[in-house]
N, C-alpha and C positions, 0 to 999 in steps of 0.2 A: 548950602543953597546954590552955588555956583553949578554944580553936579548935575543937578533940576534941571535949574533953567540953560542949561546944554542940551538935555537930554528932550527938553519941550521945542527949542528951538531946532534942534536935529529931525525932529517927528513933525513940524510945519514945515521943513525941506523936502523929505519925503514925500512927503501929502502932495506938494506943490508939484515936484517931480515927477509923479504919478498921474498927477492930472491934466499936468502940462504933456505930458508922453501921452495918455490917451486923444489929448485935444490935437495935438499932432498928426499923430494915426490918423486922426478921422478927416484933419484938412488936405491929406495927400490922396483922398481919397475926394477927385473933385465932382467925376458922372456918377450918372447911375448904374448900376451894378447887373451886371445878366449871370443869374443864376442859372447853369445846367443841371436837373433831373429826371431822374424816371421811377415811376412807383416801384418800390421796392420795401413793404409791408416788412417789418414795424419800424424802418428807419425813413420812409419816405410814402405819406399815404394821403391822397386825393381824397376832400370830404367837401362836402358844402362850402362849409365855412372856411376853406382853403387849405393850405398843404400840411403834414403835421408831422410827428414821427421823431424818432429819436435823433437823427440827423436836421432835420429840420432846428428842432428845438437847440442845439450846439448852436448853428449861426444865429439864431436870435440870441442866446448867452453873448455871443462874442459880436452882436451887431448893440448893442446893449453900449457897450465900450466903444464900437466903431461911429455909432450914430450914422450911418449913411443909409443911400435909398438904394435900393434894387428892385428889381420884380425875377420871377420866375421863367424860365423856359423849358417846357416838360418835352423829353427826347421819349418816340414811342419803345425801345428798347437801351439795353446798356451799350451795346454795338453803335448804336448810333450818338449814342452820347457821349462817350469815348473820344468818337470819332467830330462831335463835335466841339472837346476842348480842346482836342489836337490842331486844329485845323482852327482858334478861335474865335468861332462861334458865338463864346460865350464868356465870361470872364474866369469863371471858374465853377467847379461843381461842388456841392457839401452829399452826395450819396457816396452809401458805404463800399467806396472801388478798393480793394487790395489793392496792395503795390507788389508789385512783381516787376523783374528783371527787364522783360519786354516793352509792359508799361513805361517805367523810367526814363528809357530811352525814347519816348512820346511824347513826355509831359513830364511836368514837379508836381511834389507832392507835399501838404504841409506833416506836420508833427500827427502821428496816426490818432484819433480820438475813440478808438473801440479797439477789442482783441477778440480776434474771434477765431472758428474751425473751419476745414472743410470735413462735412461728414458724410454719409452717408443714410439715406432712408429707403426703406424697402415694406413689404407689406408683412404685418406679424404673423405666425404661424403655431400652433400649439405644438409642443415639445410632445406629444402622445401621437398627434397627424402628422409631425414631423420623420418621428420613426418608423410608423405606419408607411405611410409616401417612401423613405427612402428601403426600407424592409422589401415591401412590393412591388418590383422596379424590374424592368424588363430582365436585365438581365439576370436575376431571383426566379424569374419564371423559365427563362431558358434553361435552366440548370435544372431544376425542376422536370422539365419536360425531358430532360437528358436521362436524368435517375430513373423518372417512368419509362424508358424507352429502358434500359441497362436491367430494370428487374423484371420486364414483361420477356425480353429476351432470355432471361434462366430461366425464368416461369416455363417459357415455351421449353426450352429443352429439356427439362425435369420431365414435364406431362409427354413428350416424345418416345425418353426412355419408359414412363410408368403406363403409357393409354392401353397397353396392352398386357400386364401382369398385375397392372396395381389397378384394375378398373373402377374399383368402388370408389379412389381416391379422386384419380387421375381420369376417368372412362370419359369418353364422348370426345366432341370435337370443341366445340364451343365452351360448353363447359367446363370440359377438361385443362382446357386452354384457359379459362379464368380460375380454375382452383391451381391449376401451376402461377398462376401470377400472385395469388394468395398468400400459396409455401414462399413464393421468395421475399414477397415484403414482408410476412413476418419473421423469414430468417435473419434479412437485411438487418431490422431494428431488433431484432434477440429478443424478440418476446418470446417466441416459443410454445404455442400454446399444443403443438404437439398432434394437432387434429389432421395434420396429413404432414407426409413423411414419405421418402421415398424408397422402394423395397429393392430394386434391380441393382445390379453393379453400376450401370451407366448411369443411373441417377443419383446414386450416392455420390460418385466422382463429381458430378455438377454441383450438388449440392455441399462437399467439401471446399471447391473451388470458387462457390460462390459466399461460404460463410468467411473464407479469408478477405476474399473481395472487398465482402459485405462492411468489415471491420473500417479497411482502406478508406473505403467511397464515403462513409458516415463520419471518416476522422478530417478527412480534406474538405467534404461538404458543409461541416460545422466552422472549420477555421475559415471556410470563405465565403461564408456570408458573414463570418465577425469580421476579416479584413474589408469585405465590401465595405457594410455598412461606416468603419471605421475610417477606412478613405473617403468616399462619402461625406461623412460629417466634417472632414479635415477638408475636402474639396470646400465646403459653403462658407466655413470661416475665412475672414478677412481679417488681417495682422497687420500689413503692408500693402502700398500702392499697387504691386505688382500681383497681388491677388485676383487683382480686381479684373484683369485678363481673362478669366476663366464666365464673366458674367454679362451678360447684356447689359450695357451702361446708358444712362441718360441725364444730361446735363444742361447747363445755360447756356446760349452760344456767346461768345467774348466773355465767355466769366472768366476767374482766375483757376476756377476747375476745371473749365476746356485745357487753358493751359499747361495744369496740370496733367492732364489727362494725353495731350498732347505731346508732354515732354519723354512722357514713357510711353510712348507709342500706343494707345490703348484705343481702340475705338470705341465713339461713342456719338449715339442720337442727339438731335440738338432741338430746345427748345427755346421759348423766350422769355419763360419768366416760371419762378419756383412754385406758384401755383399751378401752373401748366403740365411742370414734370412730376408731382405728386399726381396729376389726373392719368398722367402715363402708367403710373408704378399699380393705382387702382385700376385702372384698365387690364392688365397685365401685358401691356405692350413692349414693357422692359421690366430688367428685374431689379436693377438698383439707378435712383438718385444721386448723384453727388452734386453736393452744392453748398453753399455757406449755413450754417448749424445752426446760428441764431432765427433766419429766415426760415430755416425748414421749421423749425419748434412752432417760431408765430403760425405757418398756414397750416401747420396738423390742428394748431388747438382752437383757430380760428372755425375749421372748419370740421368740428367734431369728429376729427378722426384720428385719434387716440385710441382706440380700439382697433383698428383695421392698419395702421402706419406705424413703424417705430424708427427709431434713430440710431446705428449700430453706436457701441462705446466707444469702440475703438476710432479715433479720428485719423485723418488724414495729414491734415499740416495746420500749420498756428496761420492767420491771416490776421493785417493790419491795416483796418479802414481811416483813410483821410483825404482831405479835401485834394481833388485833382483841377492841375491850374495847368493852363497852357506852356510852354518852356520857354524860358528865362522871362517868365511874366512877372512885374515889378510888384504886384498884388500882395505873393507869396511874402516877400519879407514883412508887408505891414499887416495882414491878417495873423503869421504863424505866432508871434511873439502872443498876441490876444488870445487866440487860442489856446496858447499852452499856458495861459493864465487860467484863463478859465476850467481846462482839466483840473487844475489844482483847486477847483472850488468846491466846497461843500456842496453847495446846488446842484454842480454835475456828477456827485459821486450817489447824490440821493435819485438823482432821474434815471441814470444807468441801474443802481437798485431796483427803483420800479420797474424799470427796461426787464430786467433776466426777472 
């Protein structure tokens, strides 16, 4: 019995501890609170009935525990709202900012409360118009134009030697000149159908010369158009960041894929928000998006295009969104502890479910 009533009195310590530690938090917490945001769909989204979103809904978990008041201040971009917890403006922000190396040295950041990517979006393509498009491609025709130049030239010299011995074959100008272009393309490709042939000495010579040729020009013409195409294909994939070099890029400006994009020297058009840069990639103003993954997913399926947008597999780097606070702001240590209480709660592991 003694055991028990240890173990009842141990667990009214607790309790009391816990309550007493949230009733603390919330009295050091004496103004009201200015929240920094800016619409950033599905963690931060403007509706009638006021702000909402998966960010949003975390500081209510964690305001839950804190009990205190705040109101909202919406920054018309991330650039600006950045720039207004650095500068404090604001008490601190609950949108999903990565922490990056640069940031850091701006502002604290608490305990990250999402995981996410950087990816890339671009617009889908059928794998049958894909080979088509790269099969037919300038430089597919130049070579082209090069062979019909290479056979119309034996042709002519064949009909040269034959316009005058072999005239029923070869006879005329015109004519003769397209039934010599005849004999060489079907020599070239070895069909052979044998309906002209050349009778003279000079013209067999050419026609020796050009059936060796012929062999040559057909073995190298095959290997390269299967090297084109094969570079080609290896040209559009993306593995790695530094792929991405070869592609007209378009991105958020101050996002953490600028500075990605920045760090590897890559250039890249800037816009202000991830609905924006999908309207680029449908435009065909650029050819790829980079920007956080979770964001790209909501505005493709928000806005029915799932057919026309896709999302490459291959990601770019792991990002970690959490609250950014002004530096050495006293906030951070009485918010972080709640917050990373609150991760550990069922409630937020079933909202993030619903979230992805």
């Amino acid at each position: 019995m003694p055991f028990f009533r240890n173990i009842t009195l141990l667990t009214i310590v607790l309790f009391f501890f816990q309550g007493f530690s949230q009733e603390t938090d919330s009295l050091k917490i004496q103004k009201k609170l200015v929240i920094g945001i800016t619409e950033t769909p599905p963690f931060v989204e403007k509706r009638p009935q006021g702000y909402s979103g998966l960010s949003i809904a975390s500081w209510k978990m964690v305001n839950e525990q804190l009990q205190v008041s705040y109101e909202f201040k919406e920054y018309e971009d991330l650039g600006s709202l950045l720039n207004g917890v650095e500068n404090g403006e604001v008490d601190f922000s609950v949108n999903p900012i990565t922490v990056t190396d640069s940031r850091m040295n701006r502002m604290n950041f608490s305990q990250p409360y999402f995981i996410s990517h950087t990816s890339v979006a671009k617009l889908k393509e059928s794998t049958f118009f894909k080979h088509i498009k790269n099969f037919f491609s300038w430089n597919f025709f130049s070579v082209i134009a090069l062979l019909l130049l290479v056979i119309f030239i034996f042709g002519a010299l064949v009909w040269f030697f034959e316009r005058k011995k072999n005239h029923e074959e070869f006879g005329g100008s015109f004519r003769g000149i397209m039934q010599g272009f005849w004999w060489s393309a079907v020599t070239m490709t070895t069909v052979g159908y044998g309906d002209k042939s050349p009778k003279t000495t000079g013209g067999r010579i050419v026609g020796v010369i050009w059936m060796f040729m012929a062999v040559i020009i057909i073995s190298s013409f095959t290997a390269g158009i299967a090297s084109s195409l094969t570079v080609k294909s290896i040209n559009e994939e993306i593995t790695n960041i530094q792929d991405l070099e070869r592609f007209d890029i378009t991105t958020v400006k101050s996002s953490s894929s600028q500075e990605l994009l920045d760090l590897y020297n890559i250039e890249s058009n800037l816009v202000n928000s991830g609905s924006e840069g999908l309207h680029v990639i449908l435009e065909k103003e650029s050819g790829l998006f980079v920007y956080d993954e979770p964001i790209l997913k909501f505005e493709i399926e928000r806005n029915n295009l799932s057919d026309e947008l896709e999302i490459l597999g291959q990601s770019l780097k792991k990002d970690y969104y959490s609250y950014a606070f002004p530096k050495d702001s006293e906030l951070l240590e009485i918010i972080n502890p709640v917050l990373v209480r609150t991760l550990k709660s069922m409630e937020w592991a079933t909202l993030v479910k619903d979230y992805n």
